[in-house]
SELUMLUM-317431 format. One line per field, with one value per residue (C-alpha): residue number from 1; residue in three letters; chain; x, y, z. Coordinates in steps of 0.25 Angstrom, whole numbers, padded with zeros to 4 digits. Each point is the difference from the previous one (the first is absolute). Example, Ala and Ser with C-alpha at 12.3 -4.5 7.8 and 13.67 -1.06 7.14 Angstrom:
BEGIN
kolse = [1, 2]
dofi = [Ala, Ser]
dovex = [A, A]
xx = [0049, 0006]
yy = [-0018, 0014]
zz = [0031, -0002]
***
This chain:
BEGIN
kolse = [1, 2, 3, 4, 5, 6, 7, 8, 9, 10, 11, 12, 13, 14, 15, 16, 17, 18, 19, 20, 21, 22, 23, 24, 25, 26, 27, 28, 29, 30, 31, 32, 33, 34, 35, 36, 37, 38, 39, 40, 41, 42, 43, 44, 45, 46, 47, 48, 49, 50, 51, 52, 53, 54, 55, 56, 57, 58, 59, 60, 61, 62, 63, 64, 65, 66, 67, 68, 69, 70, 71, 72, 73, 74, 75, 76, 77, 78, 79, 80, 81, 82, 83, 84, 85, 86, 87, 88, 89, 90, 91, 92, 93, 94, 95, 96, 97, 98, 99, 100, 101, 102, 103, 104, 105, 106, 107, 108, 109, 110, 111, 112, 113, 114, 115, 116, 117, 118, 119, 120, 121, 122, 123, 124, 125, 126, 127, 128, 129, 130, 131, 132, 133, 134, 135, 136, 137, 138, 139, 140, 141, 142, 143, 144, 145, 146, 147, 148, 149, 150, 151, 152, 153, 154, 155, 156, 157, 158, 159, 160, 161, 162, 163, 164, 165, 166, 167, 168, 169, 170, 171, 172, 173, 174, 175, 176, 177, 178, 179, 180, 181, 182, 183, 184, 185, 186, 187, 188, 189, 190, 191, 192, 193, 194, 195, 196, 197, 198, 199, 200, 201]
dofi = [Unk, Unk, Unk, Unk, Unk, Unk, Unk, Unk, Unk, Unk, Unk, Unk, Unk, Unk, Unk, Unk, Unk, Unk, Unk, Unk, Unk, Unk, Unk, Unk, Unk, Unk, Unk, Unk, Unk, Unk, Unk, Unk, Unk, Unk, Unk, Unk, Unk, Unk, Unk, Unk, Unk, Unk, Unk, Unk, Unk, Unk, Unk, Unk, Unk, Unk, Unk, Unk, Unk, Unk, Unk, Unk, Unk, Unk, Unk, Unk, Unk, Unk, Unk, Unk, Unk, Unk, Unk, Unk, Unk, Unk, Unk, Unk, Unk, Unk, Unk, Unk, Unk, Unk, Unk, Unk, Unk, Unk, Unk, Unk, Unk, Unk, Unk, Unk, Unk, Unk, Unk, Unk, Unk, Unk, Unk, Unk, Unk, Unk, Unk, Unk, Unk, Unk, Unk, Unk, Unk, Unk, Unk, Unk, Unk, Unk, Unk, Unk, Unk, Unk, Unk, Unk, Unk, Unk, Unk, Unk, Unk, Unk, Unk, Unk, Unk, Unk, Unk, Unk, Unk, Unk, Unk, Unk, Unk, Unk, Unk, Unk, Unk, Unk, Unk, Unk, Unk, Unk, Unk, Unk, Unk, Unk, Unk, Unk, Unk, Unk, Unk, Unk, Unk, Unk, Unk, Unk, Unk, Unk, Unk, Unk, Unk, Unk, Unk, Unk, Unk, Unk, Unk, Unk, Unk, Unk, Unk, Unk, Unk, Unk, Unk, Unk, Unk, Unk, Unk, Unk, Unk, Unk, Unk, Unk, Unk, Unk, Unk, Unk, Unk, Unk, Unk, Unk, Unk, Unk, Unk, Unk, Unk, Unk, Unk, Unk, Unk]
dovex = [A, A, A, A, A, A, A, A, A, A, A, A, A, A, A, A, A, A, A, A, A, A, A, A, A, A, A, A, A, A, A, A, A, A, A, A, A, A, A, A, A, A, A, A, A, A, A, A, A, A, A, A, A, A, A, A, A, A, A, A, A, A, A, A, A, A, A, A, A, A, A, A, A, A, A, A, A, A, A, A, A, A, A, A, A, A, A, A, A, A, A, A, A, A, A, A, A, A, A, A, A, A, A, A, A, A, A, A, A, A, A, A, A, A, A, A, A, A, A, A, A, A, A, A, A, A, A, A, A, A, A, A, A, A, A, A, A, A, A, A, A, A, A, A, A, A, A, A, A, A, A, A, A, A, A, A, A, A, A, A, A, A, A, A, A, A, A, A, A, A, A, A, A, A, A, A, A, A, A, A, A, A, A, A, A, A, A, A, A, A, A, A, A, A, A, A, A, A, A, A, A]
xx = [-0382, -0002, 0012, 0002, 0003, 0010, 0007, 0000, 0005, 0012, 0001, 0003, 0010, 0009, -0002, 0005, 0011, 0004, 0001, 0010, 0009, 0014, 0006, 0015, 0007, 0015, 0009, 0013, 0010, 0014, 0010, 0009, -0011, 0001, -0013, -0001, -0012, 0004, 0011, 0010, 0014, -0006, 0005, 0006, 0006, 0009, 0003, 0005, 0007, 0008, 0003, 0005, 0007, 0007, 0005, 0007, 0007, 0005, 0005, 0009, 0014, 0000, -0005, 0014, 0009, -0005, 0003, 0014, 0003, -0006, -0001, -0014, -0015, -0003, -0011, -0011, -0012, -0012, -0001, -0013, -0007, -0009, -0014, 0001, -0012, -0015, -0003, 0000, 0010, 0004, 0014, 0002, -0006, 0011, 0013, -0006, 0000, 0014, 0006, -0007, 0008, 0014, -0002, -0004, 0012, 0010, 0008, 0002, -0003, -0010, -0006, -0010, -0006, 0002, -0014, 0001, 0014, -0008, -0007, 0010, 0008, -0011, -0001, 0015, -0001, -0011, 0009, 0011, -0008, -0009, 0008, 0009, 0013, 0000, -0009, 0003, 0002, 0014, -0001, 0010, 0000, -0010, 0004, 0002, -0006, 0010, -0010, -0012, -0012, -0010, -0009, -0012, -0014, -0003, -0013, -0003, -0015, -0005, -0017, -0009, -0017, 0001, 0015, 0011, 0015, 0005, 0016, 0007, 0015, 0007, 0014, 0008, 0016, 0011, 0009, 0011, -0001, 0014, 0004, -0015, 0005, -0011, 0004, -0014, -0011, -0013, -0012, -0014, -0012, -0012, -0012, -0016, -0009, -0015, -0010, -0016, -0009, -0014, 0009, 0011, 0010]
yy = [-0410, -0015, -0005, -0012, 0011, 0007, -0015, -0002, 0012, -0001, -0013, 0005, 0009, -0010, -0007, 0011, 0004, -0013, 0000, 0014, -0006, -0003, -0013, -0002, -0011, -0003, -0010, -0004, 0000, -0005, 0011, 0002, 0004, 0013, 0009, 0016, 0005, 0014, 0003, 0002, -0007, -0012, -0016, -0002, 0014, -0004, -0015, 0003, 0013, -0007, -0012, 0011, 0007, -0010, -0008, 0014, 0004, -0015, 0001, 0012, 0000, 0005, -0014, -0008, 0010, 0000, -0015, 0000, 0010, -0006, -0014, -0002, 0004, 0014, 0003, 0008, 0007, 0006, 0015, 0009, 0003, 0012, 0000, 0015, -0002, 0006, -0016, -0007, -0012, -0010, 0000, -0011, -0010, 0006, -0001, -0014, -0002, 0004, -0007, -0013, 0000, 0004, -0010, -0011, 0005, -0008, 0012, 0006, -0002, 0009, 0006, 0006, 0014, 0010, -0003, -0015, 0002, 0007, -0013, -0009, 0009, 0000, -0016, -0002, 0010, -0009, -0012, 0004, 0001, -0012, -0011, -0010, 0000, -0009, 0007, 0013, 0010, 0010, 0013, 0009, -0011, 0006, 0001, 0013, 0005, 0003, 0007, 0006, 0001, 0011, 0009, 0006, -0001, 0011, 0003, 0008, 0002, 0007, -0003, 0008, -0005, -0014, -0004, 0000, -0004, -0005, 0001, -0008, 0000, -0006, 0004, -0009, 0003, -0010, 0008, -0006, 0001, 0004, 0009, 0007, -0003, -0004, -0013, -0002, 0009, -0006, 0004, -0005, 0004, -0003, 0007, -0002, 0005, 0001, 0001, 0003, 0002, 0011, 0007, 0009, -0004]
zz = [0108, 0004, 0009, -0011, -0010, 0008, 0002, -0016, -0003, 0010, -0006, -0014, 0006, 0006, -0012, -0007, 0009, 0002, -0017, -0001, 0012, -0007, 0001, 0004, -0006, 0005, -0007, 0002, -0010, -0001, 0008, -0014, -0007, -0008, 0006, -0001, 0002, 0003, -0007, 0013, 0004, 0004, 0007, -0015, -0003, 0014, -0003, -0015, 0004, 0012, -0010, -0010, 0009, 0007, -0012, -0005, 0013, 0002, -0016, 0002, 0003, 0013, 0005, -0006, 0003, 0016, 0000, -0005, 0009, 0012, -0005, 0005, -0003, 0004, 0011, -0004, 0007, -0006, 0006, -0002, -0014, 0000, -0005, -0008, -0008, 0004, 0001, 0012, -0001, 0008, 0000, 0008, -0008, -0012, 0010, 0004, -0015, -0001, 0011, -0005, -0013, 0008, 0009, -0010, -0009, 0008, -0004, 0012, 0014, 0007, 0012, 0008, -0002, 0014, 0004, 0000, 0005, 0014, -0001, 0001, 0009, 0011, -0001, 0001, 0013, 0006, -0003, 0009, 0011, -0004, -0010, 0005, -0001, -0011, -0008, 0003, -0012, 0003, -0003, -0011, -0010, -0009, -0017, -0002, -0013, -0013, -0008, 0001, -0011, 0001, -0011, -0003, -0008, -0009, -0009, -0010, -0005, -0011, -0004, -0010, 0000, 0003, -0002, 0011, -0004, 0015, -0003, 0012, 0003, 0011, 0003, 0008, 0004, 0007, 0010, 0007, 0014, 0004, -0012, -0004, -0014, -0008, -0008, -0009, -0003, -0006, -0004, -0007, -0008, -0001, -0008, 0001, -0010, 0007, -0007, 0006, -0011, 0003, 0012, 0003, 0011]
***
């Protein structure tokens, strides 16, 4: 076979590759836009479950009988909420979520998780040693929590051919702090029909 032959042929088959080679497209989109590819708990499944939720447990009675009592807003922290479904979630973005919509409530007051607590614990240390005396931050004068809000995602998921139903329900309770008593239980549902025609899931 002629080399120029050889070089054609090679040139039809890049051609040809080059042809069946896929083309990625990215565009960007508004963040509040609704978008579920999959079917899973998704950015909009957190945000509109926190603003739920939130709203509910500032409703309730719990929040008007605390400050007649004690004449002030109550301090409230955001404790662990369990992923117990078979999907991986980040639960961090739903408890960001959460803590968004308490603090921007103006209904209570609100600290800092244990981790970021560590954080700030280690740079009030450094100060001690570091800071002057002007600037310098004491130690014992954090605001002690009065209730704590912790939960748990479930899923239920029942499919047949090429149909899934993607039942979702967060449960999220208010405990008090210094008496364990709970003061509000919540909870949300969500439910997904997914449909994939010609296939089975």
């Amino acid at each position: 076979m002629r080399p120029y032959y050889i070089f054609f042929i090679l040139g039809l088959l890049i051609i040809a590759l080059n042809g069946c080679t896929s083309q990625k497209t990215v565009t960007r989109v508004d963040p509040g836009t609704t978008i579920d590819l999959s079917g899973e708990w998704n950015d909009t499944d957190s945000r509109l479950v926190a603003e739920e939720m939130i709203k509910d447990v500032l409703s309730k009675a719990w929040l008007g009988e605390y400050k007649g009592e004690k004449q002030r807003n109550p301090t409230v922290i955001v404790g662990t909420v369990k992923n117990r479904t078979s999907e991986h979630i980040q639960t961090v973005t739903f408890i960001k979520d959460l803590e968004r919509e308490l603090i921007n409530s103006s209904r209570v007051e609100f600290v800092a998780n244990k981790e970021e607590r560590e954080e700030v614990r280690e740079e009030r240390s450094d100060q001690q040693e570091n800071a002057s005396d002007e600037t310098i931050k004491r130690f014992r004068q954090e605001t002690g929590a009065d209730f704590m809000l912790r939960g748990d995602i479930t899923t239920i998921i029942d499919q047949a051919g090429g149909e899934k139903v993607k039942y979702y329900q967060v449960n999220l309770e208010l405990v008090n702090i210094e008496t364990n008593k709970k003061v509000w239980i919540g909870d949300k549902k969500i439910k997904k029909v997914v449909s994939q025609s010609g296939t089975k899931f």
